[in-house]
C-alpha positions as CSV (number, residue, x, y, z in Angstrom):
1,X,208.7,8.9,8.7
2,X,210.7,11.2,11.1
3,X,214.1,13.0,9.6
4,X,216.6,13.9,11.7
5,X,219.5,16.2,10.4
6,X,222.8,16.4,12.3
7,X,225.5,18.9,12.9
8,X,228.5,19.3,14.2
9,X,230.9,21.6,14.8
10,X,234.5,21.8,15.0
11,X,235.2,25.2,17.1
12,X,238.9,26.2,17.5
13,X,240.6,26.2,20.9
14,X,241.8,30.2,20.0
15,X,237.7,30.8,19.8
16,X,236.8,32.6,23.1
17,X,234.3,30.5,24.9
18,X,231.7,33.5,25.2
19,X,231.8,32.9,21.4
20,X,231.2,29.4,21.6
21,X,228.1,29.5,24.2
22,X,226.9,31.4,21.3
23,X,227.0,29.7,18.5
24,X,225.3,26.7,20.6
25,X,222.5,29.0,22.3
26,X,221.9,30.6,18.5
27,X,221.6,26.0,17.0
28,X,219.3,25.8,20.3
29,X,216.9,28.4,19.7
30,X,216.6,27.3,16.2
31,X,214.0,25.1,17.4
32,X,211.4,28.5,18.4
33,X,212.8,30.6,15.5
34,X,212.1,28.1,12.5
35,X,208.2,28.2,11.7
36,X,206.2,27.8,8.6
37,X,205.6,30.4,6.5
38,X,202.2,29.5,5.9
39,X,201.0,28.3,9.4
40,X,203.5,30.1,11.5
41,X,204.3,26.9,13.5
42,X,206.9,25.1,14.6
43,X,208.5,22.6,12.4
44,X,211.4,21.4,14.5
45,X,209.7,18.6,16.8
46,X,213.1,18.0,18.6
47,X,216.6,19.9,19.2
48,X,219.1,19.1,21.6
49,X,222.5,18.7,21.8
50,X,226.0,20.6,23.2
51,X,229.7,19.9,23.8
52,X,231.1,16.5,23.2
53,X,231.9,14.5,26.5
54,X,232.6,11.4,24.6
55,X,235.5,9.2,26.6
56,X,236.6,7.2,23.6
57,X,238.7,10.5,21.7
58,X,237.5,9.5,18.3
59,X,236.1,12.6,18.0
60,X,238.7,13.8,15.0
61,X,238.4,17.7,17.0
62,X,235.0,17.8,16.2
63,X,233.6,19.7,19.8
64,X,230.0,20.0,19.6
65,X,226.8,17.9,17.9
66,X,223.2,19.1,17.7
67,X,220.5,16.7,16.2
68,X,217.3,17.8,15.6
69,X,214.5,16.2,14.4
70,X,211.5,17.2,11.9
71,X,208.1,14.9,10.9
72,X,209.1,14.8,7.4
73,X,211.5,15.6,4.6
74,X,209.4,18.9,3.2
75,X,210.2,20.5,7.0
C-alpha cells in the first residue's frame, strides 16, 4: 500500500521571497536527492506541491503544502 507524507509550511510575510522559492525548490528536489543506501534509487515515487491558492481562507496562515508519496512505510 502507497504512503504519502504531507507537509506544510507556514512562511512569514517578513521572509524575503528569494528565501521562500528556496525552501520550496530544496522540498522539490527532495524527490532526486533521497535514494537508498543500498540500491542507490529513488524512493520517492511522487512529489509535488507549492503555494496555497485555496479560495475558501481556511488556511490558518499556513502558505505552502508538498505531498509526496513512497511505495511503502520502510521508504
Amino acid at each position: 500500500m502507497a504512503i504519502y507524507h504531507i507537509v506544510m509550511f507556514k512562511f512569514k510575510a517578513l521572509l524575503p521571497p528569494e528565501e521562500v522559492r528556496a525552501a520550496c525548490d530544496g522540498m522539490l528536489a527532495l524527490g532526486e536527492k533521497c535514494v537508498h543506501p543500498t540500491t542507490k534509487a529513488a524512493y520517492v515515487k511522487t512529489l509535488g506541491g507549492g503555494e496555497d491558492n485555496s479560495p475558501e481562507g481556511r488556511q490558518n496562515g499556513l502558505t505552502h503544502c508538498f505531498i509526496s508519496k513512497f511505495e511503502n512505510e520502510e521508504d
